[in-house]
Structures are given as C-alpha cells and as structure tokens.
ChimeraX commands (.cxc) that place a marker at each C-alpha (Angstrom):
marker #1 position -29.09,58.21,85.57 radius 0.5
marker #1 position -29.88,57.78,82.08 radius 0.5
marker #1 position -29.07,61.54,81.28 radius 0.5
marker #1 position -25.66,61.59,82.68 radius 0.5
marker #1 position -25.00,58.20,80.45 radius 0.5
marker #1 position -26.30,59.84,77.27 radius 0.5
marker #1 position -24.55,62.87,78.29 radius 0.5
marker #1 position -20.99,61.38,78.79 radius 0.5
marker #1 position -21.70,60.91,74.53 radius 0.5
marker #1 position -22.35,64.15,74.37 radius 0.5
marker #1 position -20.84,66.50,76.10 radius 0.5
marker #1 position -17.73,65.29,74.05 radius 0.5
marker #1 position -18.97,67.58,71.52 radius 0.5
marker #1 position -19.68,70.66,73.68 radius 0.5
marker #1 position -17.30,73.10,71.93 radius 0.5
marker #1 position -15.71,75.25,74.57 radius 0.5
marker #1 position -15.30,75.46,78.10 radius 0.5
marker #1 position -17.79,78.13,78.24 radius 0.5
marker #1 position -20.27,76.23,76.59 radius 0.5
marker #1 position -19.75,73.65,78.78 radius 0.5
marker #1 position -20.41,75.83,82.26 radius 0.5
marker #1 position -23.41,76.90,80.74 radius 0.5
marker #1 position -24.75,73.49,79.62 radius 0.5
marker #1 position -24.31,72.31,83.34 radius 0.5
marker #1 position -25.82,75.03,84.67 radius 0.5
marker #1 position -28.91,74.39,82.24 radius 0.5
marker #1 position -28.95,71.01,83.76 radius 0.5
marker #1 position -28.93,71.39,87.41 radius 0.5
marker #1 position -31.63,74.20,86.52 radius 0.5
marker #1 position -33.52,71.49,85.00 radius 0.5
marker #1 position -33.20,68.79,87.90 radius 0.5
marker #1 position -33.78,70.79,90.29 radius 0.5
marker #1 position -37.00,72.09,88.78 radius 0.5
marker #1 position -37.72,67.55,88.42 radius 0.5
marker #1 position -37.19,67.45,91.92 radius 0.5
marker #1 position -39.51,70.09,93.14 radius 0.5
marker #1 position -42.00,68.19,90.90 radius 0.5
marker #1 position -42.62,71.27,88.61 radius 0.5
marker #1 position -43.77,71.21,84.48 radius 0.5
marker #1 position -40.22,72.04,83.21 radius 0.5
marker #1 position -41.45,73.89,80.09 radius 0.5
marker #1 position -43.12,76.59,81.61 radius 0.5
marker #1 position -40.67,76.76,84.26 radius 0.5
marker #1 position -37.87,77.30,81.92 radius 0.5
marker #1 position -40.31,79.51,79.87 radius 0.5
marker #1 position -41.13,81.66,82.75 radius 0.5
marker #1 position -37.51,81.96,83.84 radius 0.5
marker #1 position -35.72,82.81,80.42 radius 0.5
marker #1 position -38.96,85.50,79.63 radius 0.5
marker #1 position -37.66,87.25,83.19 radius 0.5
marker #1 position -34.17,87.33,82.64 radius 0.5
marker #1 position -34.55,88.50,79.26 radius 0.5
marker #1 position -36.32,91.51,80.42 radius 0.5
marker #1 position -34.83,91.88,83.74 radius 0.5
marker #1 position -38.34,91.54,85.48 radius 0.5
marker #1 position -37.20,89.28,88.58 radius 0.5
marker #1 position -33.98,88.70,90.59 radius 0.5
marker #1 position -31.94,85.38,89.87 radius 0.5
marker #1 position -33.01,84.23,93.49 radius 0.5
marker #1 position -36.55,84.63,92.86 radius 0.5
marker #1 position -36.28,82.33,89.65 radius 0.5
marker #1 position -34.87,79.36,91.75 radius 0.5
marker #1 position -36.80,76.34,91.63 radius 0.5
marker #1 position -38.44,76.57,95.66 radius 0.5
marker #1 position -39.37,79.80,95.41 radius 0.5
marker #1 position -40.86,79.80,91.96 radius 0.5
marker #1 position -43.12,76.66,92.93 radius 0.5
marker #1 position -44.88,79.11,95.94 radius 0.5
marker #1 position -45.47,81.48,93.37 radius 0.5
marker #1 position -46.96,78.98,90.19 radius 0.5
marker #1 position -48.83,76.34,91.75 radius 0.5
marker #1 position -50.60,75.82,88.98 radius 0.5
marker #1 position -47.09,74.41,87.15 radius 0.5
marker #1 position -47.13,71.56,90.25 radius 0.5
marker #1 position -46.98,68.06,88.43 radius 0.5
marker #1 position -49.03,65.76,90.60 radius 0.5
marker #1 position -50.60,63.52,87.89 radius 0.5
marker #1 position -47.34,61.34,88.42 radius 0.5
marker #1 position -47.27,61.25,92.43 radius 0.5
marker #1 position -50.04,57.89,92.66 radius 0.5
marker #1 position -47.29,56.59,90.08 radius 0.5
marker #1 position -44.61,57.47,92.21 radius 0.5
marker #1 position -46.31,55.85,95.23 radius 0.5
marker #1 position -47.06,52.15,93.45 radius 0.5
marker #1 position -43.37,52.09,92.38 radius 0.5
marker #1 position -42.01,52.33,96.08 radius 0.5
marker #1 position -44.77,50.09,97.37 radius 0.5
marker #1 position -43.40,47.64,94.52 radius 0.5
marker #1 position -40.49,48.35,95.71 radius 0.5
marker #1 position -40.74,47.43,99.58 radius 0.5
marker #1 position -42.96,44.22,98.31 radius 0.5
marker #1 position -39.65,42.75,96.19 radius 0.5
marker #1 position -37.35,43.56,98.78 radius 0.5
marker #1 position -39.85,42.19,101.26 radius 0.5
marker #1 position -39.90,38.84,99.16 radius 0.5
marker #1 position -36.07,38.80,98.70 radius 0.5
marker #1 position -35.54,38.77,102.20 radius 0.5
marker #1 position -37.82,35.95,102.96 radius 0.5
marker #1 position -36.66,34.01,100.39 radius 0.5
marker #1 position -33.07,34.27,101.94 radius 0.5
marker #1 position -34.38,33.35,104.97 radius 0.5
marker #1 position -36.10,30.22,103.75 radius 0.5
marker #1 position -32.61,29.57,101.73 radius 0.5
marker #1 position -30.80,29.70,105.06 radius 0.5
marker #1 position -32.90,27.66,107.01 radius 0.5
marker #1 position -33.11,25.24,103.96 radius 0.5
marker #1 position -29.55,24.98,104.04 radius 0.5
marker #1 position -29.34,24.28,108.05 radius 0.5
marker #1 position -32.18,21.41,107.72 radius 0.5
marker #1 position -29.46,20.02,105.14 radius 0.5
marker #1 position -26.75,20.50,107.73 radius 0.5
marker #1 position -28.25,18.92,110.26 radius 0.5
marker #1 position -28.51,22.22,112.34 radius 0.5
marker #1 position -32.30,22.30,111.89 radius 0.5
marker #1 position -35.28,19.43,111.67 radius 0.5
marker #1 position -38.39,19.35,109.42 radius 0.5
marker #1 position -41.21,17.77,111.04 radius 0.5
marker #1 position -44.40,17.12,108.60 radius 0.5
marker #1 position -47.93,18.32,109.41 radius 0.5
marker #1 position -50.00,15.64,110.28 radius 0.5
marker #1 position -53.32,17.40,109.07 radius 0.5
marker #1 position -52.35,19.01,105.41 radius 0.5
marker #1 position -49.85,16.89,104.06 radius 0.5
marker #1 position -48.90,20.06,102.37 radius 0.5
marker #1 position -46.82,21.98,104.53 radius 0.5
marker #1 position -43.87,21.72,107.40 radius 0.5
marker #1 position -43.00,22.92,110.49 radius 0.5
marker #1 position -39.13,24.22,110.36 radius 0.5
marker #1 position -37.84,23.64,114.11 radius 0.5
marker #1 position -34.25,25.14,115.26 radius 0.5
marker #1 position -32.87,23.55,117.78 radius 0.5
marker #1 position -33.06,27.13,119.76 radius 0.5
marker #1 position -36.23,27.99,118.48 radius 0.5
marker #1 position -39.70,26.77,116.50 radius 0.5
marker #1 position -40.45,28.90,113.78 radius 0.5
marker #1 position -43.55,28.11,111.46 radius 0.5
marker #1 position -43.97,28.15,107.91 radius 0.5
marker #1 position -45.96,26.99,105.62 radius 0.5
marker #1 position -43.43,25.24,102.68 radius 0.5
marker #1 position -44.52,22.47,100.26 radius 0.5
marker #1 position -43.57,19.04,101.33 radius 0.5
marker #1 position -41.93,17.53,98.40 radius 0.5
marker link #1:1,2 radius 0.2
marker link #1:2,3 radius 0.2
marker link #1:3,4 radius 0.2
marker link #1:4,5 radius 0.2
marker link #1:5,6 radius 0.2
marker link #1:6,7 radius 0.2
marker link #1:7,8 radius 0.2
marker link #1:8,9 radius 0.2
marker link #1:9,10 radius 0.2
marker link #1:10,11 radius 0.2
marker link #1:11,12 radius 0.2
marker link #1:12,13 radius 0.2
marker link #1:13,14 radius 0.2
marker link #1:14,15 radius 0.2
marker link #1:15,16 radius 0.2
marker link #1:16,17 radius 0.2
marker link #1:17,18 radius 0.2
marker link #1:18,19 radius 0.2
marker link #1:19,20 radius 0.2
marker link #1:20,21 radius 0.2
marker link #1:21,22 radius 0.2
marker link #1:22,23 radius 0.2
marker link #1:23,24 radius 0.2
marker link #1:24,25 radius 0.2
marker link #1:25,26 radius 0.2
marker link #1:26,27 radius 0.2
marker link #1:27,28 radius 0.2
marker link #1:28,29 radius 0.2
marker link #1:29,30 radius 0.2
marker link #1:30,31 radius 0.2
marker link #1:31,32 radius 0.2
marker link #1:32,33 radius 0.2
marker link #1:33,34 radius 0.2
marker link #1:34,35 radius 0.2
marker link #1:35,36 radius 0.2
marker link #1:36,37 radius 0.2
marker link #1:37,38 radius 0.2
marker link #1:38,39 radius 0.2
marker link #1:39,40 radius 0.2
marker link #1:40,41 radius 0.2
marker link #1:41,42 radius 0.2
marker link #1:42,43 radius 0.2
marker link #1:43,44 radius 0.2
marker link #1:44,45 radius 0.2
marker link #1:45,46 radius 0.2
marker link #1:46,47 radius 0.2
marker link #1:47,48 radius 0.2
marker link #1:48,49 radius 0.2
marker link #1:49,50 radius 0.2
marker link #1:50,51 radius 0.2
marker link #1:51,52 radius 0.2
marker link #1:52,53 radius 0.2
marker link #1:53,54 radius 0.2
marker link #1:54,55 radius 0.2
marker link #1:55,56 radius 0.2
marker link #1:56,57 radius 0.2
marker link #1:57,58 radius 0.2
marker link #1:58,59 radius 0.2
marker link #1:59,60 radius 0.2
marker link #1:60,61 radius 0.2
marker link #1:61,62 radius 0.2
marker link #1:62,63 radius 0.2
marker link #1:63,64 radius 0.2
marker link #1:64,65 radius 0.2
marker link #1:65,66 radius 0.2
marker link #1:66,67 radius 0.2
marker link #1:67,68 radius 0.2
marker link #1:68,69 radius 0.2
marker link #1:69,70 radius 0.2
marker link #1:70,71 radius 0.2
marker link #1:71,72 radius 0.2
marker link #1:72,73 radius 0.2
marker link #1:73,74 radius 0.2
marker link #1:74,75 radius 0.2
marker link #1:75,76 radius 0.2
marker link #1:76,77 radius 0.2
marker link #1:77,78 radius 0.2
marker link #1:78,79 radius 0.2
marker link #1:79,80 radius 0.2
marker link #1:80,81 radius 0.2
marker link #1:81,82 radius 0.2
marker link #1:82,83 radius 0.2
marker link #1:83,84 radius 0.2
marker link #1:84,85 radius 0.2
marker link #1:85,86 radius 0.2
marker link #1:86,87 radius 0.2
marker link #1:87,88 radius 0.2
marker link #1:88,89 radius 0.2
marker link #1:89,90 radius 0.2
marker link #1:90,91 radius 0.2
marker link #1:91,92 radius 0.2
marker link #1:92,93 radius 0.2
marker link #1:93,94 radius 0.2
marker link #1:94,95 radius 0.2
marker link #1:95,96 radius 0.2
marker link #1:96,97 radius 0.2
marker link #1:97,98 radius 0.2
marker link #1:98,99 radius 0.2
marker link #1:99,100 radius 0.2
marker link #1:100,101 radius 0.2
marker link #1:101,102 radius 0.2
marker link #1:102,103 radius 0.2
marker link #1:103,104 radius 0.2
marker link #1:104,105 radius 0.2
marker link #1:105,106 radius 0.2
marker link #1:106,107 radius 0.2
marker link #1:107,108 radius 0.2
marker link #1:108,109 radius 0.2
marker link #1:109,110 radius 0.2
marker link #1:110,111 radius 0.2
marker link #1:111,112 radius 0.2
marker link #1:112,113 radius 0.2
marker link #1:113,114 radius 0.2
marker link #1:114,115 radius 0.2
marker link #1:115,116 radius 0.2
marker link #1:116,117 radius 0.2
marker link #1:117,118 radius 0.2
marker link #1:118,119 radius 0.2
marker link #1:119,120 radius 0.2
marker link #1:120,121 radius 0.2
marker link #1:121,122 radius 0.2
marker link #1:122,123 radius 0.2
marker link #1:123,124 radius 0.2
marker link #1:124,125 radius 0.2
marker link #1:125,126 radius 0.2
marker link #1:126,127 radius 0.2
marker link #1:127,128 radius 0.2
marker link #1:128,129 radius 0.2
marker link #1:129,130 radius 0.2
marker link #1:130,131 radius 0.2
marker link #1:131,132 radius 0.2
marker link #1:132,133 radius 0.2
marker link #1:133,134 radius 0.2
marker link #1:134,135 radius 0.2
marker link #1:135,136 radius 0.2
marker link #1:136,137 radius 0.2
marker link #1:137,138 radius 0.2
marker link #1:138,139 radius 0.2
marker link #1:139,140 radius 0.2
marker link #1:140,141 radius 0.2
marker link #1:141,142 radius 0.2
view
C-alpha cells in the first residue's frame, strides 16, 4: 500500500504515456515476483540478462515458472516473520472481540437485563448471569 501512495507523487512526473505502460508493467513484474516470495534483484537481473540476449521466451521469465527453475532465489528468512505477524494478528482480534463482549454484557448488567452475583471465595472476581443463560468470567469486582 505504501508504494501505490508514494507512487500517486510520482507517477505525476512519468513523461509520456509510453513511459507510463512500461513503468506499470515494471511494477506488476516486481509484485508478482514479492508474492511468489522470490529475491527481486536477481530475479529482475536474470530476466533483463535473457531478454537482452533473447535466451528464454517471455513465458518462461514469469514469476511461477522462474521460482521452479531458481530455488536458490526463494526468500524464506522472512516466512517465521510472516507467521508471528498473523498469530499477532488473530491474538488482537481475539482480544477485541472479547472485550466487546464484556462491553455488551457490561452494558446489560447496567440495564437491568443481566445480574452480577459476587464470588463468595475470591472476593476478586464475578459471576455474569443472563437471565437465559450463566456464563462465567473472571472480572475484577470493583
């Protein structure tokens, strides 16, 4: 996302039509090398050296089928990254829906639609009870 917004600044100085086809051609090229998780430099190395010389076929050069042939070029230092940031992910959402659920019921024991009964034993923590259902958690008693 950050490309197109930096983009937008500068494609305004792109030159010519021409220029322009070209420069979004470059830049699918490029993404769709990102998304097949492959070192863009030698990618775009690789695929510039063979149509310069006319070694390969345009369809050979395309992102998929280069990756069978260049393993090597696979980036997969970032993929444990990748992983913790949609676990971090689920976890917040995860949170934020609890938290709205604990809002809601908050706001029926206010209403009158719900009753909090103390625990006897802790001191600490309540029992939420619906009037069609008990549901358990653990809250601080203020």
């Amino acid at each position: 996302m950050k490309r197109i917004a930096i983009g937008r600044k500068n494609w305004l100085f792109i030159g010519s039509v021409r220029a322009g086809i070209r420069n979004a051609g470059l830049m699918s090229l490029v993404a769709s090398a990102q998304r097949q998780e492959i070192d863009i430099g030698m990618y775009l190395e690789s695929v510039i050296t063979h149509l310069l010389r006319g070694t390969a076929r345009p369809e050979e050069l395309l992102p998929h089928r280069w990756k069978a042939n260049h393993p090597e070029a696979v980036r997969a230092y970032r993929e444990q990254e990748r992983r913790d940031k949609s676990d971090t992910a689920t976890l917040n959402a995860a949170k934020r829906r609890a938290r709205q659920q604990l809002k809601k019921l908050t706001s029926q024991i206010s209403r009158g639609i719900a009753t909090r009964t103390p625990n006897k034993s802790a001191g600490e923590s309540c029992t939420l009870t619906l009037h069609w259902s008990t549901i358990g958690i653990d809250c601080s008693v203020e």
